[in-house]
DOTOR-529056 format. One record per residue (C-alpha): x, y, z; chain; residue in three letters. Coordinates in pm, whole numbers, plus 50000, padded with zeros to 5 digits. Layout:
<recs>
+-------+-------+-------+-----+------+
|     X |     Y |     Z | mol | type |
+-------+-------+-------+-----+------+
|     X |     Y |     Z |   A |  ALA |
...
+-------+-------+-------+-----+------+
</recs>
This chain:
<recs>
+-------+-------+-------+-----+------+
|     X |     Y |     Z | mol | type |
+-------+-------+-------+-----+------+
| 51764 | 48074 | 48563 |   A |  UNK |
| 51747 | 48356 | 48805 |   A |  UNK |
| 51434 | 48525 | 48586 |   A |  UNK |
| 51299 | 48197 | 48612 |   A |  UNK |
| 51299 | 48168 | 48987 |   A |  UNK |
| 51159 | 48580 | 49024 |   A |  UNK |
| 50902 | 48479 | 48815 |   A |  UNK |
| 50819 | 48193 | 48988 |   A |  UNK |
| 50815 | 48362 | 49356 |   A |  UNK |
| 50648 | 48645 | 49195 |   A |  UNK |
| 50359 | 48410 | 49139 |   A |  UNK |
| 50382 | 48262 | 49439 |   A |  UNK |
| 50334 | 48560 | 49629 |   A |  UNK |
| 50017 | 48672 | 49372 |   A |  UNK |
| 49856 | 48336 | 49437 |   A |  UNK |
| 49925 | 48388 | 49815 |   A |  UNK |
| 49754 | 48749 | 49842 |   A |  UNK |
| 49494 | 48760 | 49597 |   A |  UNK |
| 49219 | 48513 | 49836 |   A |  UNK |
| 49229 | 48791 | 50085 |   A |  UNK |
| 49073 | 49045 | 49881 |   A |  UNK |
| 48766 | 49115 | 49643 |   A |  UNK |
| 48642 | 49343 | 49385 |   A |  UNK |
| 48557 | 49632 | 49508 |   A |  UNK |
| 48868 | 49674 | 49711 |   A |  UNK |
| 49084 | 50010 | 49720 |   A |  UNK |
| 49303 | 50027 | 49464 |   A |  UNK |
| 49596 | 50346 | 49542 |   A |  UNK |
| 49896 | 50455 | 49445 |   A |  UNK |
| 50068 | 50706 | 49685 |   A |  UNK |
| 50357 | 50934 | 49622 |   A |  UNK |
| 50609 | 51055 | 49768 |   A |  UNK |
| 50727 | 51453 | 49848 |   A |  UNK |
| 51013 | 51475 | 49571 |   A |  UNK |
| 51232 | 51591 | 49856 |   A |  UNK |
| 51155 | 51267 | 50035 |   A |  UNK |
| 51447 | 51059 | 49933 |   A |  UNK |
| 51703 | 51338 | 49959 |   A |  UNK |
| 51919 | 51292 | 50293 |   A |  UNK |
| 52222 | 51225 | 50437 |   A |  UNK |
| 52193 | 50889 | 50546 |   A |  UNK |
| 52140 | 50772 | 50132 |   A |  UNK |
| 51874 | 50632 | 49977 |   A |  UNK |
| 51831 | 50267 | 50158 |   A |  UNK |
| 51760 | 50489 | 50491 |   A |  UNK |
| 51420 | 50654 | 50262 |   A |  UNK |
| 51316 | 50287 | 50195 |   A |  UNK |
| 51313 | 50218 | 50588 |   A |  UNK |
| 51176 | 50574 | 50704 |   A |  UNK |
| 50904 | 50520 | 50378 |   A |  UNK |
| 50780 | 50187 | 50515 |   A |  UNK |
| 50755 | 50376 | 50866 |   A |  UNK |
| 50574 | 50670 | 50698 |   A |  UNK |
| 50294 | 50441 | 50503 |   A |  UNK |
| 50235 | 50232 | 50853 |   A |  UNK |
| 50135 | 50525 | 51027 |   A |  UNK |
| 49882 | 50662 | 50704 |   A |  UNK |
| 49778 | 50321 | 50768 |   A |  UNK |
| 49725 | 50362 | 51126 |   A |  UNK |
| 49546 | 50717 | 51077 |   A |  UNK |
| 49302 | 50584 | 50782 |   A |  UNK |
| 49238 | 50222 | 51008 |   A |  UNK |
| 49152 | 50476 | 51306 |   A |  UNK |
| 48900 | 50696 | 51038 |   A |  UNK |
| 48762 | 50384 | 50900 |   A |  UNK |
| 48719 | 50133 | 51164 |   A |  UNK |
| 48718 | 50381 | 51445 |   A |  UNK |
| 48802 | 50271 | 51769 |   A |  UNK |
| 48814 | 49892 | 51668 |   A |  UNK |
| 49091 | 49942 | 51469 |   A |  UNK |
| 49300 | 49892 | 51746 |   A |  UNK |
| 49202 | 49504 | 51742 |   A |  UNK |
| 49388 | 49307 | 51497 |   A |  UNK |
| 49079 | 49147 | 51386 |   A |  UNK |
| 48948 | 49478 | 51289 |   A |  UNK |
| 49230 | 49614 | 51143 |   A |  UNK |
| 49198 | 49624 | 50716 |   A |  UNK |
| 49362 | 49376 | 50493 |   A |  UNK |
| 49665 | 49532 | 50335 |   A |  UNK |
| 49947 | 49461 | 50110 |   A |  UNK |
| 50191 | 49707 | 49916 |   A |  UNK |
| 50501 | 49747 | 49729 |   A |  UNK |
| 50730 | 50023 | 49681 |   A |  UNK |
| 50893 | 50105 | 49384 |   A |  UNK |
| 51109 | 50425 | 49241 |   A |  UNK |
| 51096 | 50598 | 48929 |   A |  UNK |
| 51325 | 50680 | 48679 |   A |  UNK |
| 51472 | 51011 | 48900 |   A |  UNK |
| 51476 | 50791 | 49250 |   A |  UNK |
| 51147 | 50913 | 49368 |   A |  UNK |
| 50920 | 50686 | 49563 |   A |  UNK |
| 50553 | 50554 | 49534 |   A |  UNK |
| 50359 | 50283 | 49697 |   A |  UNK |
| 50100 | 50065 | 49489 |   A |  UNK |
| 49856 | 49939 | 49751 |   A |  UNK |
| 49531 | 49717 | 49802 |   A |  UNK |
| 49330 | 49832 | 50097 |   A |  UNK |
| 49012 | 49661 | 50185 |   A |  UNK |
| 48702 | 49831 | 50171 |   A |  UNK |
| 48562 | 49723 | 50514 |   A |  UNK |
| 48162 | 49636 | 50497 |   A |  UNK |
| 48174 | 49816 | 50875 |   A |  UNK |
| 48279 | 50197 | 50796 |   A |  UNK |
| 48235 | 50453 | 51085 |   A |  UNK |
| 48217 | 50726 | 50794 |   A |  UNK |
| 47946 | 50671 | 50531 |   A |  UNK |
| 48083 | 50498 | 50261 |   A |  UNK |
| 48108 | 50820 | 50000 |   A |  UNK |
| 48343 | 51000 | 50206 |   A |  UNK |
| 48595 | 50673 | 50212 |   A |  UNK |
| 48821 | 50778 | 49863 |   A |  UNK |
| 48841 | 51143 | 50037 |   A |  UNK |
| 48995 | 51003 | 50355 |   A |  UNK |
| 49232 | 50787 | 50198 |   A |  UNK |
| 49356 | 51084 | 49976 |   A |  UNK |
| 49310 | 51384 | 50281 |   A |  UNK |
| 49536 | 51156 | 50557 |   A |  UNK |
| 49818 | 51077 | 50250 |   A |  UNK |
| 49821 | 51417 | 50184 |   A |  UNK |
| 49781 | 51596 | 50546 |   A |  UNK |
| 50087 | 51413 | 50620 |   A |  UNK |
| 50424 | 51579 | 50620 |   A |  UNK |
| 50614 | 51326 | 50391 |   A |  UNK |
| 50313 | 51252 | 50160 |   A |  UNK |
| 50249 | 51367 | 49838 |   A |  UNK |
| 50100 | 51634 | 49671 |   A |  UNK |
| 49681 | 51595 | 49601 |   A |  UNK |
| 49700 | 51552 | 49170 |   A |  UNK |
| 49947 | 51255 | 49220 |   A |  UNK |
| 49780 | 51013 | 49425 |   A |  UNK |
| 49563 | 50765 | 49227 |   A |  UNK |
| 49289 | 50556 | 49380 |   A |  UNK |
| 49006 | 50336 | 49244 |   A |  UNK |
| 48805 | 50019 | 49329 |   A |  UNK |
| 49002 | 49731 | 49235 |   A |  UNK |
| 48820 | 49559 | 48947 |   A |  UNK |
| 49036 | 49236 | 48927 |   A |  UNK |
| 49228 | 49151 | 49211 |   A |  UNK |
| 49459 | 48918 | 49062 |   A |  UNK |
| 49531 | 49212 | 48775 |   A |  UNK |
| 49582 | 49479 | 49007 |   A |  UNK |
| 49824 | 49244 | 49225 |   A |  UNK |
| 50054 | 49141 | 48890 |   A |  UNK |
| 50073 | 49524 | 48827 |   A |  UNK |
| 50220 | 49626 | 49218 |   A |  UNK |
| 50441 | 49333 | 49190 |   A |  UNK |
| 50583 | 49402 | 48886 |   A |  UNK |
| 50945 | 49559 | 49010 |   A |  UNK |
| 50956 | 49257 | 49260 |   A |  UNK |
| 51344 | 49058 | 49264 |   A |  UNK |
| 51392 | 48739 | 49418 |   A |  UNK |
| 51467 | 48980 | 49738 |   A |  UNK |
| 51126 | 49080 | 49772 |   A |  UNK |
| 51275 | 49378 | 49947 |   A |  UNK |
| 51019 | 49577 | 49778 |   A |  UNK |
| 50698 | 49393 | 49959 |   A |  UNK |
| 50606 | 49586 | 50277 |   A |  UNK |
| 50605 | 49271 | 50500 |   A |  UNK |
| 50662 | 49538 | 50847 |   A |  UNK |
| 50270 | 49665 | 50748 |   A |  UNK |
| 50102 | 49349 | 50563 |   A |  UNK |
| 49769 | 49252 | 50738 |   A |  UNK |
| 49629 | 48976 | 50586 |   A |  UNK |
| 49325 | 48769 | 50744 |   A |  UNK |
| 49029 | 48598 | 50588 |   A |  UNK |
| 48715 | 48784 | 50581 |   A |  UNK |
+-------+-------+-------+-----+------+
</recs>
């Protein structure tokens, strides 16, 4: 019964998120420093202070991107991500980032300032293990971040989600 009812909300959510995105879309996968989850406080503390972390690389590439209109919810990129762990506790988020049609750096330079703020940052990863793409199938790419999801949806980033039609 209970796989029953993740699966269900898990295709709920899918069917909720895909409309706000298309093909071409940013496709990432950021990780974490391995020395990111290790503190004192214990490892529910890195799931907050990670959530904090990927709204401000969100902030810095919205600022790049957009440029001063970023500051304007309207303006501000469509976003959804989930964070997950791997098999030695370290963290990664699996994002979709829209690919705005109104870039303030030509549109070349884009995959480069997605990967140069994640890794300029103090808690981001290191350059060879970030992965980003265009989405080719939204709906694909959205099954594949979700797949970790419990009926908790603790995983979802709803603090950072931006979602708005286009």
């Amino acid at each position: 019964m209970r796989y029953e009812y993740e699966a269900r909300s898990r295709c709920d959510l899918v069917e909720w998120v895909v409309p706000f995105f298309k093909q071409g879309d940013f496709a990432l996968t950021l990780t974490f420093k391995p020395t990111f989850h290790q503190n004192k406080l214990g490892f529910q503390h890195s799931f907050v202070w990670a959530y904090k972390t990927i709204g401000h690389y969100l902030n810095l590439v919205n600022r790049k991107m957009v440029g001063w209109h970023s500051s304007k919810p309207k303006r501000r990129l469509n976003y959804f991500g989930t964070l997950e762990t791997n098999s030695s506790n370290g963290l990664h988020f699996h994002i979709i980032l829209e690919r705005p049609t109104y870039m303030k750096i030509p549109k070349h330079e884009s995959f480069s300032v997605l990967i140069n703020e994640w890794v300029g940052m103090r808690e981001g990863g290191l350059k060879h293990a970030q992965w980003i793409e265009p989405v080719r199938d939204v709906k694909d790419w959205v099954y594949y971040i979700t797949k970790d999801l419990d009926s908790s949806l603790m995983n979802v980033d709803f603090k950072n989600l931006e979602l708005k039609t286009r």
